[in-house]
Residue, then its C-alpha position, 0 to 999 in steps of 0.5 A: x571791059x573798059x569804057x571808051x571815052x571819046x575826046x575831041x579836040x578842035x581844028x581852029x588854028x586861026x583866032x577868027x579875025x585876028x590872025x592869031x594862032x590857036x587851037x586846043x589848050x594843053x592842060x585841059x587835055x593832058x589834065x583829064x587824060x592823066x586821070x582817066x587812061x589807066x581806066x578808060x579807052x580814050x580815042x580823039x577826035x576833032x572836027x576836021x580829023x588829022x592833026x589838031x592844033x595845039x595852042x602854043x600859048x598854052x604850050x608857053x604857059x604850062x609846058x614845064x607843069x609835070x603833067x603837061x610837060x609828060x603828055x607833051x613829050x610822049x603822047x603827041x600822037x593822040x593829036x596828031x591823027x585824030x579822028x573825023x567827027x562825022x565819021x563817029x557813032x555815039x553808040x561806040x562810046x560811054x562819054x564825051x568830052x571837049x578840050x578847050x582853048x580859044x578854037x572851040x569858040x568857032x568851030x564846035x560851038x553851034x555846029x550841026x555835027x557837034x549838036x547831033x553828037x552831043x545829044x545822042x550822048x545826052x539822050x542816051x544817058x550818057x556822060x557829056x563833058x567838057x572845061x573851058x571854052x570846050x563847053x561852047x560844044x553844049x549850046x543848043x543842044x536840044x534833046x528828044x524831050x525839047x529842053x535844052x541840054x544845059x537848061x536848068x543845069x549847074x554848069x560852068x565854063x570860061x567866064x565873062x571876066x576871065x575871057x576879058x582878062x585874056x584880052x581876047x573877047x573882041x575876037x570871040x563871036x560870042x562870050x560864053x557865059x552870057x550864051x549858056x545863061x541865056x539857055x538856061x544854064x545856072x552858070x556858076x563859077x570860082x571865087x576869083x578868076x582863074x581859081x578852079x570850079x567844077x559843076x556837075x549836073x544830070x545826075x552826075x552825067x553833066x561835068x564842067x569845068x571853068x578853065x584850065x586849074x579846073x582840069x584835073x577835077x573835070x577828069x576826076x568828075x568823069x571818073x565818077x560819073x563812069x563808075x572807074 
């Protein structure tokens, strides 16, 4: 039987108090679910369930890239029915995954839901992903042991640079890096800004991913780390 891998998008249309639209960022789906569809269930699910919002940005600055633009076309039904997170159970699923784009900032990172999810993941021994401002998902995630999910685990996700190179850090409730380095993390991340970086950690149950050109390998990482 195919392992079932549980990707989960936000549900943040609004960049905070900006009044900017956002949502989750095209390739850091499309990407990862090019890898793993032809060997894995994947089901989707976000914070609110229905529709989730796709950053339309993202669609603007990766539409046309072959895999992106064929996603876009034929599987926008992944995004719009998503389901419910509290309505899942860790149990059914062998991985989890988060999306990223700027919405993850506000409505995964830190929430209870979130937390209680990731950590049955983790406790389990099972694969916890994510790329992006998707690893916002991981913070404060204590397991049963009382450490920390990312405390002292190769990790990377959107950096400090690259967040003030989009212009939209005043808008963020917190930067990544600086949160996940203050829980341990040993954040690493990519020569240049915007060049592709992947961690993994846990014994290759850990992947990350910094930003979208470090998509594809993310879901390459998972691959592994699920035996397909």
């Amino acid at each position: 039987m195919a392992p079932k891998v549980l990707f989960v998008l936000t549900s943040q249309k609004v960049l905070g108090e900006s009044g900017k639209p956002t949502g989750w960022y095209l390739p850091e789906f499309a990407h990862p679910y090019h890898v793993l569809s032809p060997y894995v269930t994947i089901a989707v699910a976000s914070p609110a369930g229905g529709e989730a919002p796709l950053d339309q940005g993202s669609v603007e600055k990766f539409g046309a890239e072959d895999i992106a633009a064929r996603f876009l076309e034929e599987k926008s039904e992944l995004w719009k029915d998503t389901i419910k997170l509290e309505d899942l159970n860790a149990e059914d699923y062998d991985g989890i995954y988060f999306v990223g784009g700027h919405g993850p900032m506000f409505d995964l990172a830190r929430a209870p839901t979130v937390i209680s999810l990731v950590k049955a993941f983790a406790d389990a021994d099972k694969l916890v992903a994510g790329v992006c401002h998707g690893c916002a998902a991981l913070l404060d995630v204590e397991l049963s042991s009382g450490k920390l999910l990312v405390d002292g685990e190769p990790l990377t996700a959107l950096s400090n640079a690259e967040e003030d190179g989009t212009g939209l850090s005043i808008f963020m409730p917190f930067m990544l890096e600086t949160e996940l380095v203050k829980n341990g993390a040993k954040y690493e991340k990519a020569d240049e800004p915007w060049g592709a970086k992947v961690c993994v950690g846990r014994g290759g149950k850990l992947v990350t991913g910094q930003n979208p050109a470090s998509a594809l390998g993310v879901g390459e990482g998972m691959k592994v780390a699920l035996r397909v």
